[in-house]
C-alpha positions, -999 to +999 in steps of 0.1 A: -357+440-244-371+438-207-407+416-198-421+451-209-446+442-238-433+454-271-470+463-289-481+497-295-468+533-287-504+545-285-501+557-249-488+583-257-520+588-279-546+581-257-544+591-216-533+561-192-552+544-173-558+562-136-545+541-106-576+537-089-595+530-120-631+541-117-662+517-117-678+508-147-716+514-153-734+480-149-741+459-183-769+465-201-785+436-215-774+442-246-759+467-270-781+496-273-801+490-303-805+521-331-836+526-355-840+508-382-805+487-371-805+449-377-803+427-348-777+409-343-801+377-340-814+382-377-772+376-390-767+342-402-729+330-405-720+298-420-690+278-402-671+278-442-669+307-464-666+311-495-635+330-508-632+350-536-609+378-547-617+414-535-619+426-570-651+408-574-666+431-541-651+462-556-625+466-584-617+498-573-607+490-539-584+461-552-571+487-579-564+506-551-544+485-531-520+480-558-507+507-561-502+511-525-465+503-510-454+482-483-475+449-476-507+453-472-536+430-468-575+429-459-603+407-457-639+413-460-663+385-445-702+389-456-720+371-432-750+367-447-736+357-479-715+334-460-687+351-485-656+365-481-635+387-501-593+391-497-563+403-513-532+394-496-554+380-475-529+347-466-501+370-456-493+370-419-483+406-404-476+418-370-511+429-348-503+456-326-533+466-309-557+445-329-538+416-307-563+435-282-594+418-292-581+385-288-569+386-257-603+399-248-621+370-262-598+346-247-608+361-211-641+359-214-637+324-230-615+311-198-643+325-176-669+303-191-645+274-193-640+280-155-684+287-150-678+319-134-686+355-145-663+376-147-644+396-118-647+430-115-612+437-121-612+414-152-646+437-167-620+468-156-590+458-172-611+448-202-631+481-207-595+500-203-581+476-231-607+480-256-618+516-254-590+534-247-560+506-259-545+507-223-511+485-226-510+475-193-544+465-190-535+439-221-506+429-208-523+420-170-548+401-189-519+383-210-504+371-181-537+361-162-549+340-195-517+320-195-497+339-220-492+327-255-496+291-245-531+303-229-541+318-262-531+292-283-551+269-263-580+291-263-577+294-304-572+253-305-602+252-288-623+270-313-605+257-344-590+292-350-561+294-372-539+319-392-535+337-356-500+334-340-493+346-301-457+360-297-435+333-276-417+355-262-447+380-246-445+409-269-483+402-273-484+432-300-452+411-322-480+381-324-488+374-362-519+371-380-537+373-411-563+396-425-583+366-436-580+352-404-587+385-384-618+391-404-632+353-401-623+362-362-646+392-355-672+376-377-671+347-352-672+367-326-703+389-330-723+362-358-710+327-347-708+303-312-675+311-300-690+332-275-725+328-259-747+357-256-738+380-224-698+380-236-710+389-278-728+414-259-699+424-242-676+425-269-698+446-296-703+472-263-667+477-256-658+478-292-686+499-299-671+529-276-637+533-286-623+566-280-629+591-308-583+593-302-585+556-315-605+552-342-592+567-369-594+537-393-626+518-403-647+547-388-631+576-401-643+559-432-682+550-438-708+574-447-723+595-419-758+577-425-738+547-418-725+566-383-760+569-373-779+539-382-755+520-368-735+498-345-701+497-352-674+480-335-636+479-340-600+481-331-568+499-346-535+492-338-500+510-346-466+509-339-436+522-355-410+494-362-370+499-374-381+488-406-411+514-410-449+516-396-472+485-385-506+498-386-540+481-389-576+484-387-605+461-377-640+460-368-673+452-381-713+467-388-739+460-375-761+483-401-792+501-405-823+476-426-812+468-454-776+469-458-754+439-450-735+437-422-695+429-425-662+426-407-633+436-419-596+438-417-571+462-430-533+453-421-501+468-430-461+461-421-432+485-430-451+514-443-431+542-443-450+569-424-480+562-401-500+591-420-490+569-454-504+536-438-536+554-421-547+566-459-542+535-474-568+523-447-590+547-445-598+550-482-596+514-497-624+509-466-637+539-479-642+525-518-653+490-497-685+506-480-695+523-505-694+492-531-716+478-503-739+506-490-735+528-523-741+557-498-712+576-499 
């Protein structure tokens, strides 16, 4: 296999990326806020969770997932109950796109290291990578980050672990857990690895994912939960010799009164992609609605 990154075969999913990509719309301040949604301010997060089996979130989800083939995994982190819930949740499996998101925060984690803002190109690339999974895009920021020893660095800076850059540049071969996934996007949008302009940032571009890629965690909640509010995440698929790598993560920021949560879903050799998306889509499914009780 050539230099060419070896993640996803979403681009043929999703249209490419134009040449002469087109300028963005200028930041807001800050992700538009919906009624009744809590702020992200109002989250608390402690730096060491709690684990406990998923069963004790929802025995129906972690009845679920056993019955389901092929490994499969997932973590739910509860911010505010500083909590989170796993099964399988130790097991490493291969990111595809999810390997996305942390490129992305590594980016915006070298800008800050460097005291810049970002470049235009670098908001482009990032805006193409996020909401609409480009693979070049990911793999021009790989390269400009410093590759896997630049993410490595960045995640040894933060203390981040259970997250495994490919050597050999196939950024969407790199390993991770569910566990570590889900204690990764809580970090992101409720902790201090990023200040606030990049959290901002990150819950925007996650926030408008084309409807072509997000089939997983929002294909899932309630459609009170689609309205009241914010809700961020990335999926990622690719079909391997040995059968379908498919996963999907993201978190809520919900309406008042329901808890906000990140989550990961991941699956290795399943044997259809259409097998793997319904094992996602409906053990989040029995998830939010142990939480919200809405659906």
């Amino acid at each position: 296999m050539s230099s060419v990154i070896k993640a996803s075969n979403e681009s043929a999913l999703h249209p490419a990326a134009p040449e002469n990509m087109p300028a963005i719309a200028p930041q807001a301040e800050g992700p538009a806020a919906l009624p009744g949604q809590t702020p992200v301010s109002e989250v608390r997060s402690a730096p060491v969770l709690r684990e406990f089996p998923l069963a004790e979130l929802s025995r129906d989800a972690a009845a679920y997932l056993a019955t389901r083939d092929g490994p499969v995994g997932l973590a739910v982190v509860l911010p505010n109950n500083h909590a989170v819930y796993a099964a399988n949740g130790d097991q490493a499996f291969h990111m595809a796109s999810v390997a996305k998101v942390v490129i992305m925060a590594a980016v915006l984690d070298a800008a800050r290291a460097e005291e810049r803002v970002l470049t235009r190109d670098e908001r482009e690339l990032l805006d193409y990578m996020i909401t609409i999974s480009d693979n070049d895009s990911a793999t021009d920021l790989w390269f400009r980050v410093g590759r896997a020893e630049g993410i490595q660095a960045f995640l040894d800076r933060h203390g981040i672990e259970g997250i495994y850059p490919d050597p050999d540049d196939y950024w969407g071969a790199s390993l991770a857990s569910p566990k570590a996934l889900a204690l990764f996007l809580n970090n992101l949008v409720w902790g201090d690895i990023l200040d606030h302009e990049d959290r901002d940032l990150v819950i925007r571009l996650m926030s408008e994912v084309i409807p072509e890629q997000s089939w997983g965690i929002k294909s899932a909640v309630s459609q009170d939960t689609l309205e009241t509010s914010i809700i961020g995440m990335k999926d990622g698929w690719y079909p391997e010799e040995d059968g379908w790598w498919a996963n999907s993560t993201g978190f809520i920021l919900p309406g008042a009164g329901k808890p906000a949560y990140a989550i990961a879903i991941m699956t290795n050799q399943q044997d259809t992609f259409e097998y793997a998306q319904e094992t996602i889509e409906n053990v989040v499914w029995l998830i939010h609605k142990a939480l919200y009780g809405d659906r």
